[in-house]
C-alpha positions in Angstrom: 6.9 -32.3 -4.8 5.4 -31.2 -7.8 2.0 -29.6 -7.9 -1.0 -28.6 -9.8 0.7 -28.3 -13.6 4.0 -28.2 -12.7 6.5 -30.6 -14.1 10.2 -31.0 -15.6 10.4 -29.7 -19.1 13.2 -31.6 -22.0 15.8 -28.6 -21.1 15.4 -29.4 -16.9 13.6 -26.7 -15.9 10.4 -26.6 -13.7 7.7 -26.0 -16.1 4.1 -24.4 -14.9 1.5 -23.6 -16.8 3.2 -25.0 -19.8 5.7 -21.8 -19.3 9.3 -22.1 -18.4 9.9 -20.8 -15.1 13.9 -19.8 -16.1 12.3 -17.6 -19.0 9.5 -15.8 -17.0 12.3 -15.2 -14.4 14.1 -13.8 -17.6 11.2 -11.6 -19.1 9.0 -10.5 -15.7 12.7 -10.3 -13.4 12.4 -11.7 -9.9 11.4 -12.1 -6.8 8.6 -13.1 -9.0 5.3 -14.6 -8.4 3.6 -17.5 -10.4 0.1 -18.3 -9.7 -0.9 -21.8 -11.9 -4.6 -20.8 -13.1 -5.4 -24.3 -14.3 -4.8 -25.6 -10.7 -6.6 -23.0 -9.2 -9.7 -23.0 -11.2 -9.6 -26.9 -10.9 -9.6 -25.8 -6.5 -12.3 -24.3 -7.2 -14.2 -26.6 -8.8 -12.9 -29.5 -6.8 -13.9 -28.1 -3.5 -17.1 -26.2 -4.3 -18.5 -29.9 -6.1 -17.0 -32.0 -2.9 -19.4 -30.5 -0.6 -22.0 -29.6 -3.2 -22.1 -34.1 -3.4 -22.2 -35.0 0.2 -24.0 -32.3 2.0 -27.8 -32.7 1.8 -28.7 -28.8 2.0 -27.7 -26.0 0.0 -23.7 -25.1 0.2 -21.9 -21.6 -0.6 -18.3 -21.5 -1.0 -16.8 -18.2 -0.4 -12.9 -17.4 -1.8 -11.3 -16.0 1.6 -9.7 -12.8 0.0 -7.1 -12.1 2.6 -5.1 -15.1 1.3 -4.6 -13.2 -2.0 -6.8 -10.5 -3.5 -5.8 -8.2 -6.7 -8.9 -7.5 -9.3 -8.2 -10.0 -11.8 -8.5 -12.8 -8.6 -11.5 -11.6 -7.7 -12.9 -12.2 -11.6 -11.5 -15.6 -11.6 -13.5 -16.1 -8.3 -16.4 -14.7 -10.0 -15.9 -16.9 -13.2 -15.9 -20.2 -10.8 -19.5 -19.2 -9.0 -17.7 -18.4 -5.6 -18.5 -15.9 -3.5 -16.2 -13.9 -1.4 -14.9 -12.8 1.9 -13.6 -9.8 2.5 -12.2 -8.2 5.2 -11.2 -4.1 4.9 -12.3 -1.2 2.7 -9.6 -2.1 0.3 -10.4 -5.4 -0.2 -14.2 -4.7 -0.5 -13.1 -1.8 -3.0 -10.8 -4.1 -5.2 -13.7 -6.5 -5.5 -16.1 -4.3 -6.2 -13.7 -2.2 -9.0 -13.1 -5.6 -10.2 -17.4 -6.1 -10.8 -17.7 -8.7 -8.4 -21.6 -9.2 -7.5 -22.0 -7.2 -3.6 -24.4 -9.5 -3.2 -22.3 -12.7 -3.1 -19.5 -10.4 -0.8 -19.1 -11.0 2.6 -17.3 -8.4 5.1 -15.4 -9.9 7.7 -13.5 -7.7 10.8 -13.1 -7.8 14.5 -13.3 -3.2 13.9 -15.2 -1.9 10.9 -15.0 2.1 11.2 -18.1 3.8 10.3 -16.4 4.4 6.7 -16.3 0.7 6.1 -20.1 -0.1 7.3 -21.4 2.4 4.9 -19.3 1.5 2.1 -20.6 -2.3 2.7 -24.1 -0.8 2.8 -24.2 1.4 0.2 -22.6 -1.3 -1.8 -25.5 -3.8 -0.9 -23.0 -6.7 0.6 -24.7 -9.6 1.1 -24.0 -10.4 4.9 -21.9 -8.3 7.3 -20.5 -11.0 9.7 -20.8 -9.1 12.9 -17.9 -9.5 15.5 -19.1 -7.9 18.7 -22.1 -6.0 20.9 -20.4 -2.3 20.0 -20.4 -3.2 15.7 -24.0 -4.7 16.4 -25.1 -1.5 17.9 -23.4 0.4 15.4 -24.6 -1.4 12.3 -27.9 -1.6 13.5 -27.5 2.5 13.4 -25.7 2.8 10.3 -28.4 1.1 8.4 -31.2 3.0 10.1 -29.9 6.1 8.5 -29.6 4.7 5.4 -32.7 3.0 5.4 -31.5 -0.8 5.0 -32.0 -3.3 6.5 -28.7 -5.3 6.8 -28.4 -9.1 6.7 -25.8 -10.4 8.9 -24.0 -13.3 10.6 -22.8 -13.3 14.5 -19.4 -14.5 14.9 -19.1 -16.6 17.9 -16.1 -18.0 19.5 -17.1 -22.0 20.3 -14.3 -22.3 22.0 -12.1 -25.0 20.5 -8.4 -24.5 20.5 -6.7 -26.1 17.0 -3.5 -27.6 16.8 -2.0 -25.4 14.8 0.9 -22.1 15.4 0.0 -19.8 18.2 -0.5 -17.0 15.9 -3.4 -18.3 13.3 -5.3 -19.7 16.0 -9.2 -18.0 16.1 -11.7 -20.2 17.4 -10.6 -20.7 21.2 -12.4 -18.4 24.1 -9.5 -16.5 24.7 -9.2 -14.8 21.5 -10.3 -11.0 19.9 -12.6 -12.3 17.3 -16.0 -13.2 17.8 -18.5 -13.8 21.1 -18.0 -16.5 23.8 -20.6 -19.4 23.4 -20.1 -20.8 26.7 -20.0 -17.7 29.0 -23.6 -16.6 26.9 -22.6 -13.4 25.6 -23.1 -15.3 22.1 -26.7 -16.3 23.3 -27.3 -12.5 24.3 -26.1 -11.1 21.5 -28.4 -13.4 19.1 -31.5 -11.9 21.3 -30.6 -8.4 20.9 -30.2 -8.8 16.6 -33.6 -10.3 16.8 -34.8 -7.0 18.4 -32.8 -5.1 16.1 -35.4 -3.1 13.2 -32.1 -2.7 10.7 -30.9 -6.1 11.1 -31.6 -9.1 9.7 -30.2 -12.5 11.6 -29.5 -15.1 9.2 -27.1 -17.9 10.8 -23.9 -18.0 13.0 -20.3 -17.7 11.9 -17.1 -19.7 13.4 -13.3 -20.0 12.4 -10.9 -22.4 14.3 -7.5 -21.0 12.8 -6.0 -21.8 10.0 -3.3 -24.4 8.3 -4.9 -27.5 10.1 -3.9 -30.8 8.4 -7.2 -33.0 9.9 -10.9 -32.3 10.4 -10.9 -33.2 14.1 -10.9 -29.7 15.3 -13.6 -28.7 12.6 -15.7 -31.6 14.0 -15.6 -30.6 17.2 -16.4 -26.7 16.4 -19.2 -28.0 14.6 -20.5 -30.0 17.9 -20.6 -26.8 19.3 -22.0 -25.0 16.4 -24.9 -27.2 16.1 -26.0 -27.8 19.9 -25.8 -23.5 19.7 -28.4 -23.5 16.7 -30.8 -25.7 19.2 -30.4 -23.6 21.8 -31.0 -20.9 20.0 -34.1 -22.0 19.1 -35.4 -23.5 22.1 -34.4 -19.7 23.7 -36.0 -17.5 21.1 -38.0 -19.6 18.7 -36.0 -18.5 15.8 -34.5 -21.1 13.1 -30.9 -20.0 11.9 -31.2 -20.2 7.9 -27.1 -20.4 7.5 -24.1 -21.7 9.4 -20.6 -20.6 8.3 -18.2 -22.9 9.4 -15.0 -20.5 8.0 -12.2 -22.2 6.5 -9.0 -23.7 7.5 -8.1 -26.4 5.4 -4.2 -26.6 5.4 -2.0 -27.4 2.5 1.0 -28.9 1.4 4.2 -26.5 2.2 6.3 -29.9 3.0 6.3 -33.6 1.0 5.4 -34.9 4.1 2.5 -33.0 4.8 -0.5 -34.5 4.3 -3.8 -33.0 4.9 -7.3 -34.3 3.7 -8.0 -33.8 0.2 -10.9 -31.5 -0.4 -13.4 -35.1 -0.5 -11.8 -36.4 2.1 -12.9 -33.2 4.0 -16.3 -32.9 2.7 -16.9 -36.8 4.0 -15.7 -36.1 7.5 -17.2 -32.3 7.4 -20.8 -33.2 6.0 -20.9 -36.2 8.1 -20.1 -35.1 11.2 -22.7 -31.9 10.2 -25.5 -34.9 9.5 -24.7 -36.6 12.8 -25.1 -33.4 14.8 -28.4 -32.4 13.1 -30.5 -35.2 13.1 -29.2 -35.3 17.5 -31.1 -32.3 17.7 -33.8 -32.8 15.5 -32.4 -29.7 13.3 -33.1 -29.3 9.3 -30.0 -28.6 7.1 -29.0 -24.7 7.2 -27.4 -23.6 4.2 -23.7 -24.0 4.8 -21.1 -21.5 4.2 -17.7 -21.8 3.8 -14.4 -19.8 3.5 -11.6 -21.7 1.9 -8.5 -19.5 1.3 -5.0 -20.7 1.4 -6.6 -23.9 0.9 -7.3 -23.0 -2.7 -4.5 -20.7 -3.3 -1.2 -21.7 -1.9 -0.5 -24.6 -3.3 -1.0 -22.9 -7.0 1.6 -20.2 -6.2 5.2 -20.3 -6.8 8.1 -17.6 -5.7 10.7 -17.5 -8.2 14.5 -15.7 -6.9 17.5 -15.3 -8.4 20.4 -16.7 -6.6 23.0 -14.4 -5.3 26.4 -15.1 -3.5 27.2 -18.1 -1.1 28.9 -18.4 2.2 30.3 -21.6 3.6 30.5 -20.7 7.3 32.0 -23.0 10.0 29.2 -23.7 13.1 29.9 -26.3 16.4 26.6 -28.5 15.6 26.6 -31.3 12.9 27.9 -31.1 10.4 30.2 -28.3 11.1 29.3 -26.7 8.1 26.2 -24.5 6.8 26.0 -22.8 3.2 23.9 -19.4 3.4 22.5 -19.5 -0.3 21.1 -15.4 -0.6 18.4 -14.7 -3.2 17.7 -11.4 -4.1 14.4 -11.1 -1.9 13.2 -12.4 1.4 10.5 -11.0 4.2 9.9 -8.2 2.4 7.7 -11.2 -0.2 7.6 -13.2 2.3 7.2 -12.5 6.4 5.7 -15.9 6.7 8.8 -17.5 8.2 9.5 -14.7 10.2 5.9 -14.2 11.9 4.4 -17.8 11.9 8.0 -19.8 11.6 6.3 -21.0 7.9 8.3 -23.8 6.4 8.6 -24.0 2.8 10.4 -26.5 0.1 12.5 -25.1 -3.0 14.0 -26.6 -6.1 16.6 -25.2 -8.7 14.1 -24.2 -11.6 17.1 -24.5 -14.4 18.2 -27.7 -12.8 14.9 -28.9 -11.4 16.1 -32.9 -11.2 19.7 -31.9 -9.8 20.3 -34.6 -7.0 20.0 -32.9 -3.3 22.8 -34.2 -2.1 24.0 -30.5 -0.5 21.8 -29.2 2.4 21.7 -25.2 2.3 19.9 -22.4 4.5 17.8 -19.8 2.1 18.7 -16.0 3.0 16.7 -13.3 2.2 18.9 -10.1 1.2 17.2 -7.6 4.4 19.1 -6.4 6.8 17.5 -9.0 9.4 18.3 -12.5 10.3 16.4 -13.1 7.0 15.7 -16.9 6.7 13.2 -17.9 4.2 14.7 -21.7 4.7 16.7 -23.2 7.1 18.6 -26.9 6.3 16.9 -27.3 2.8 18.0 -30.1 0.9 18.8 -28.9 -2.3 22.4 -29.7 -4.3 25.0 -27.3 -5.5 24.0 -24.1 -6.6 25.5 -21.2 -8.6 25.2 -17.4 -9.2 22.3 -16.8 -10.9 20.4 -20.1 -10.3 16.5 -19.5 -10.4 15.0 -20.7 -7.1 11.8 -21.6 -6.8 10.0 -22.0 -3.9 6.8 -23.8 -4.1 3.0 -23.3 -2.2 3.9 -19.6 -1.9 -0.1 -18.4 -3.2 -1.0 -17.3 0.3 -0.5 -15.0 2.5 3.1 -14.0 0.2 1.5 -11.3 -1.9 -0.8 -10.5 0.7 1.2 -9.6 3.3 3.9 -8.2 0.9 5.5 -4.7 2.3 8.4 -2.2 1.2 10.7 -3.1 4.1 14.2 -1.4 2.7 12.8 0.0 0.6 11.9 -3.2 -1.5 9.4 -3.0 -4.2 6.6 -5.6 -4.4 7.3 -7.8 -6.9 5.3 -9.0 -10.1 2.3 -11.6 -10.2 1.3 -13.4 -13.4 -1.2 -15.8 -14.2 0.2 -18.5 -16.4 -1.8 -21.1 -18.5 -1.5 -22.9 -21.6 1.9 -21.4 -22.4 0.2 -17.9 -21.5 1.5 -16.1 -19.1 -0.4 -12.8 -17.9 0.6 -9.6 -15.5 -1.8 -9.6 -12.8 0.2 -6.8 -10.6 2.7 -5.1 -12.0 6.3 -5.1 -9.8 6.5 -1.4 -7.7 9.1 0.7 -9.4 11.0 3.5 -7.5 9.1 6.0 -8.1 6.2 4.3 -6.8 8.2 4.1 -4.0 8.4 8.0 -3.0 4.9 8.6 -4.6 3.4 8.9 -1.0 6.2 11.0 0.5 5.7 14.5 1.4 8.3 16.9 2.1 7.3 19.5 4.5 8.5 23.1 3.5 10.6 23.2 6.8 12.5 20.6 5.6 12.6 21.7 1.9 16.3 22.1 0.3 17.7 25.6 0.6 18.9 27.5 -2.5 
């Protein structure tokens, strides 16, 4: 499963970028990630030109930044026309220290403090997507006594439950983000923005969950979606300008995963958009998007070095299993651990070894630390390079300093080129937040 730029250099090593992976584990150290910036600015392209082809209104792609956001992302995004989604004070602060345009910002959040809605105002954010009556109320304050007027989208829940893990599931009725369509707390909430003197209503926002490998559970939010926008008219008169369909789009962690390329998406989306409108005699709103992982993960690679191995004896077939560790684990990675996340890995220095040895993946924390369990992958030895593909979302991102671990490195390779995006936490970075109270302080 090779992807984007990646491929098997003369000396058998996984090449991406046109760097070897073996000598960026060398130079940068590892756990270290490797984001292929060819194959994400071609995402970028890809998808925004997809729907740009087959939609017959106006279409914004927004980059969703929780997937991964540093400064030198949010430029990239910026280079490719995107716009972007935000979701907290620090994400909103990195893009806009990065000179990303506010005006092309979204801010997402089931709670923004007070903090965060005047930071998004006094920025000038393009649209607030509002989650609830108490932010409503609250915005609608905020702005007063700034004197703004805010434009915003209502998050609504339509009620359509994905097939897809427990956890990353957002669009059903039973869930904390957004307002229930069918028990018309959506409906009231659209009346009282329209009444609103700070607030300006453009559209409605919806996201089903996330890693969904079809479009059947985006077609059917956008059923609901559109017979909403009607009734919304025929209730207050009012024409919705936008409707934000979120994102969603799953990718490739597995060779037998398959989900819809980004046209094969933009046919079923935009057509089953088209169908819906013309039912209800509605003209095209501009439509809004919020790919993340779906432009991100596949470009990313985790590289480890290989530690010790332990042959242990179990009662299951096939009486055997090898626990390969690598010298990180949930600490880069709590995917596996929060969502069960399954992932593929090659050798990097022996990239077309035959897999004829199945091996578990250990991380080195002191948990039941399994980044990969029954991987197909041959023999391995101390100081392999591992490298574990589609590892651009939500690895970074969610990153911590459990033990004590330091987040790794992130460069940008291209052309040979490879670039520090985030530098790896050193120790001292690690006690630069610590505080020793004078109770506690060492006696002379």
């Amino acid at each position: 499963m090779l992807l984007g730029t990646q491929a098997v250099n003369d000396a058998g090593h996984l090449e991406i970028g046109g760097c070897d992976t073996v000598d960026l584990a060398r130079q940068f150290g590892t756990p270290l990630y490797v984001v292929d910036e060819t194959a994400l600015r071609d995402n970028c392209r890809r998808y925004q030109a997809a729907f740009a082809a087959r939609y017959p209104g106006e279409s914004e792609v927004s980059y969703a930044g929780k997937a991964f956001l540093v400064t030198a992302m949010a430029r990239l995004v910026e280079e490719e026309r995107l716009s972007l989604d935000v979701a907290s004070s620090g994400e909103l602060y990195t893009a806009l220290q990065a000179g990303f345009p506010p005006e092309r910002i979204l801010h997402h959040g089931n709670y923004k403090s007070d903090e965060e809605l005047t930071m998004a105002l006094d920025a000038g954010v393009g649209r607030i997507v509002v989650d609830n009556f108490f932010e409503l109320r609250r915005l609608n304050s905020v702005a007063g006594e700034a004197g703004r007027v805010q434009p915003i989208l209502l998050r609504v829940a339509p009620g359509i439950d994905p097939h897809t893990h427990r956890r990353i599931r957002t669009g059903q009725e039973d869930s904390k983000f957004g307002l229930n369509v069918r028990d018309g707390a959506a409906m009231e909430a659209i009346q009282e923005a329209l009444r609103m003197p700070n607030i300006k209503l453009l559209g409605i926002h919806c996201h089903i969950g996330s890693q969904l490998l079809d479009a059947k559970s985006h077609e059917d939010a956008i059923d609901v979606m559109v017979a909403f926008l009607a009734e919304i008219r025929e209730r207050t008169g009012q024409t919705m300008a936008e409707l934000n369909i979120g994102g969603g789009l799953g990718v490739r962690y597995l060779p037998d995963h398959n989900p819809p390329t980004y046209e094969e998406f933009a046919d079923l989306v935009c057509g089953a958009l088209t169908t819906s409108l013309k039912r209800y005699d509605l003209a095209p709103p501009r439509l809004l998007q919020e790919p993340g992982r779906a432009l991100i993960a596949e470009t990313g690679t985790t590289l480890y070095t290989i530690g010790p191995t332990k042959r242990i004896s179990i009662t299951e077939e096939p009486g055997i299993r090898y626990y390969v560790s690598v010298d990180g684990g949930m600490s880069d990675n709590p995917r596996p651990q929060l969502y069960d996340a399954v992932y593929t890995a090659m050798i990097a220095n022996r990239a077309g070894q035959p897999r004829d040895r199945v091996v578990t993946i250990a991380g080195k924390h002191c948990e039941t630390d399994i980044l990969i369990w029954n991987l197909p992958l041959g023999d391995t030895d101390q100081d392999d390079i591992l490298a574990v593909q589609s590892t651009g979302a939500y690895n970074h991102a969610m990153a911590s300093n459990y033990n004590r671990f330091r987040r790794p490195t992130v460069v940008f390779v291209q052309n040979g080129q490879a670039d520090v995006v985030y530098e790896r936490e050193t120790l001292d970075d690690l006690l630069s937040r610590d505080r020793i109270p004078e109770r506690l302080a060492k006696r002379s």
